[in-house]
Each structure stands twice: as C-alpha cells, then as structure tokens.
N, C-alpha and C positions, 0 to 999 in steps of 0.2 A: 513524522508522517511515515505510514508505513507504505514501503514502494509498492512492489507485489506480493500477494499474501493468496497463496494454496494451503494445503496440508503440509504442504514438504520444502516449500520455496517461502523466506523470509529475509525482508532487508526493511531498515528503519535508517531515515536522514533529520538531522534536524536543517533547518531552513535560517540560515542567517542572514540578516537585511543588509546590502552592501551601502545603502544610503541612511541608515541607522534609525530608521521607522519599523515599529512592530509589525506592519502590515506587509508583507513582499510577496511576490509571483516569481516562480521559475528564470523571470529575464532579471529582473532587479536584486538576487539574490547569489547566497554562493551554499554552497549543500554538500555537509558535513554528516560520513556516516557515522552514528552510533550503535548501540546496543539493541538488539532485542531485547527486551526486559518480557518477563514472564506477564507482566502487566499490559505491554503491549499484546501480546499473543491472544490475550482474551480479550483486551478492545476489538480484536479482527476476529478472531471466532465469535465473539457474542453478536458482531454487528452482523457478521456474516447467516450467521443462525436468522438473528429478528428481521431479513431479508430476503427468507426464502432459503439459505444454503450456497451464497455466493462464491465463487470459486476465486473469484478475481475480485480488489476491493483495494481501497485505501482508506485511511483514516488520519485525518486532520486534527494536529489537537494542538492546543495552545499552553505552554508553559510558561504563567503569568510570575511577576513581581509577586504576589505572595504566595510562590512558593506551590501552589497547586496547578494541574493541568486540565484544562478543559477541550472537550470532544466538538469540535467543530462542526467536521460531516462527515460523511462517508460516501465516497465513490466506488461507483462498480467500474464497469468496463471504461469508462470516462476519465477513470486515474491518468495523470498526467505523469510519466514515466522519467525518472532522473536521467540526464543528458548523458554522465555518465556512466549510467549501466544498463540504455536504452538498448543495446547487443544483447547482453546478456537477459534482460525483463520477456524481450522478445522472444527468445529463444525458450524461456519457461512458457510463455503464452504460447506457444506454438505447439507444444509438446501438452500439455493440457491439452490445446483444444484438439490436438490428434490423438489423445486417451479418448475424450466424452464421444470422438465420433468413432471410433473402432467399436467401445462400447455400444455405443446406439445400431450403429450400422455393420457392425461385423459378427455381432456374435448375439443374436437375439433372443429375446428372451421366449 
C-alpha cells in the first residue's frame, strides 16, 4: 500500500496479518515498510492521472500465492495513514495543502 503519494513524498508498507488471514485492517495487523518499486510509482501516478490529477491517494494491492499483485482500490483523501508515520504523512499534507492555497490565493492568475 502506498502511504502518501505527491510528486515528491513517497512511502510503501506492506500489511502483515497478525492473526494469519489474508484479510487485515490497520487494528488487526503489523505494517512493515518496503520499497518503492518504480512499479509502484506508476500504480500512483496512473491512478492518480485516471482521477483527475490527485495530489493525495493511496493504493491497495494484493500480492497473492501465485506470485502476481492485484490493485485492489484507490483512495484519495480517505487513505487511512500508517500509525507510525501519521506525524510525518501529516506534515506532507499540510505543506501541500498550503502550496495549492498560496497558489490559488496568493498569486493569481
């Protein structure tokens, strides 16, 4: 899953089941960061794109038994933010959304 995903801020966690079912949430699980894979980066750019140009997003995807990954969904503002890097996610979202409004409101077009 990809945490928060701008232009410039990227982090990916995989989600491991603490009660050993493929299916877990945020309380039933423990979340292990990995890699950005370039592969990931354009799961968030593409989805982001076929959605208007989302600034904020996440993406759910399922790495099955045989070996392939499947795209679950994608969250916009709704992403649910890892417990521990919720300081940190914050603090990109803050700074975004005080870009888009300097932009919109400081310097007009």
């Amino acid at each position: 899953r990809d945490r928060v995903s701008t232009q410039s801020t990227w982090g990916a966690f995989k989600r491991i089941s603490i009660s050993g079912e493929w299916k877990t949430n945020t309380g039933s699980a423990h979340l292990e960061p990995v890699e950005v894979t370039p592969r990931f980066r354009r799961w968030a750019d593409e989805s982001a794109k076929m959605f208007g140009g989302l600034d904020i997003l996440t993406v759910d995807a399922l790495h099955a038994t045989d070996g392939k990954d499947y795209i679950l969904e994608v969250n916009g503002t709704s992403s649910g933010l890892s417990p521990d890097h919720t300081e940190e996610d914050n603090g990109h979202i803050r700074d975004l959304v005080l870009e888009k409004m300097n932009q919109l409101f400081c310097n007009p077009v």
